[in-house]
C-alpha positions as CSV (number, residue, x, y, z in Angstrom):
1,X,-9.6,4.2,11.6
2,X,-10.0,6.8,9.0
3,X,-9.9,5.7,5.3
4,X,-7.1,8.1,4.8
5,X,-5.1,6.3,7.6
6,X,-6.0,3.2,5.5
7,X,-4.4,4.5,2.3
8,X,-1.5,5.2,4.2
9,X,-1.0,2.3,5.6
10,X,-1.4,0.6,1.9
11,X,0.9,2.5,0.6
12,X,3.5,2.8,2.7
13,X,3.3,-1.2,2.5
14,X,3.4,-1.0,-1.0
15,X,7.0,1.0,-1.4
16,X,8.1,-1.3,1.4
17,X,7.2,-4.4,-1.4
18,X,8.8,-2.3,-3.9
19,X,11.9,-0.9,-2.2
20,X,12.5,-5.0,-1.6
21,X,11.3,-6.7,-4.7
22,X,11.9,-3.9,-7.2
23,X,8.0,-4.2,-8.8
24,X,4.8,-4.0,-7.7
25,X,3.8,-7.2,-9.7
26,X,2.1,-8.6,-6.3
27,X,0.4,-11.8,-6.0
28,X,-3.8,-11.3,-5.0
29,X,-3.3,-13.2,-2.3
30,X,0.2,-11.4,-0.7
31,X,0.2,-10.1,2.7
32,X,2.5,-7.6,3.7
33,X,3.8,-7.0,7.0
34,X,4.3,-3.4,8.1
35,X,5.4,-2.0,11.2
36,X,3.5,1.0,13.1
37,X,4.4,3.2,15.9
38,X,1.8,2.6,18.6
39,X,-0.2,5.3,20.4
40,X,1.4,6.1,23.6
41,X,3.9,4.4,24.3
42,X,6.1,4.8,21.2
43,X,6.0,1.2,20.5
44,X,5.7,-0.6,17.4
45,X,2.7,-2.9,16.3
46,X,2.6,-5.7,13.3
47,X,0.0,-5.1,10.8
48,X,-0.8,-7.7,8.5
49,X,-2.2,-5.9,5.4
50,X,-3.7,-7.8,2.1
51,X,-1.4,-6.1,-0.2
52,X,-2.1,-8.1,-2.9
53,X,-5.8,-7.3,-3.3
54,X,-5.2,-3.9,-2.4
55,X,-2.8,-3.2,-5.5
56,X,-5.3,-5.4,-7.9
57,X,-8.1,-3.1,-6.6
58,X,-6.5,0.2,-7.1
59,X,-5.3,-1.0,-11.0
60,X,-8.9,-1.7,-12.0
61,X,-10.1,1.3,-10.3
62,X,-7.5,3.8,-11.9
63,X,-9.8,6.0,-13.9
64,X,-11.9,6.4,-10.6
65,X,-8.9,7.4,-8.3
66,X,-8.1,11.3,-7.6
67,X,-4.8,12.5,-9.7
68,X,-3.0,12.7,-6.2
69,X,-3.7,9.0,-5.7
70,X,-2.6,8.0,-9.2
71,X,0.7,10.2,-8.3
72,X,1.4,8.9,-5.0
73,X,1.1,5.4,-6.7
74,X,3.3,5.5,-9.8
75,X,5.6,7.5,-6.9
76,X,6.3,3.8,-5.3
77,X,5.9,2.2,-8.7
78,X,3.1,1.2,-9.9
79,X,2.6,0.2,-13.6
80,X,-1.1,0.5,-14.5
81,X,-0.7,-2.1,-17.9
């Protein structure tokens, strides 16, 4: 898996967190469910993705991100203070 497919799947997680808790104030130790279509047969497949860390991680690495990853962040509501 790709590390773009990675960042997908993060983020998509994290505006599923936010469309249902209305932050992104996630615990480090949250993991996040997500559901993704498998290969094939058109099935879906549980992913269990460490949401929490993930978030953390992306906050104290915000002046290394690109400008499109800062975007598509604040886009599902991230607060970087």
């Amino acid at each position: 898996m790709s590390q773009a497919e990675k960042w997908a799947m993060h983020l998509a997680a994290a505006q599923q967190f936010f469309e249902r808790e209305g932050h992104l104030k996630v615990p480090r130790k949250h993991v996040e469910t997500i559901s993704l279509p498998r290969p094939g047969d058109g099935r879906d497949e549980e992913r269990l993705l460490k949401l929490g860390a993930w978030v953390a991680n992306q906050r104290s690495r915000a002046a290394t991100l690109t400008a499109d990853r800062v975007d598509q962040l604040s886009a599902v509501g991230m607060r970087w203070t």
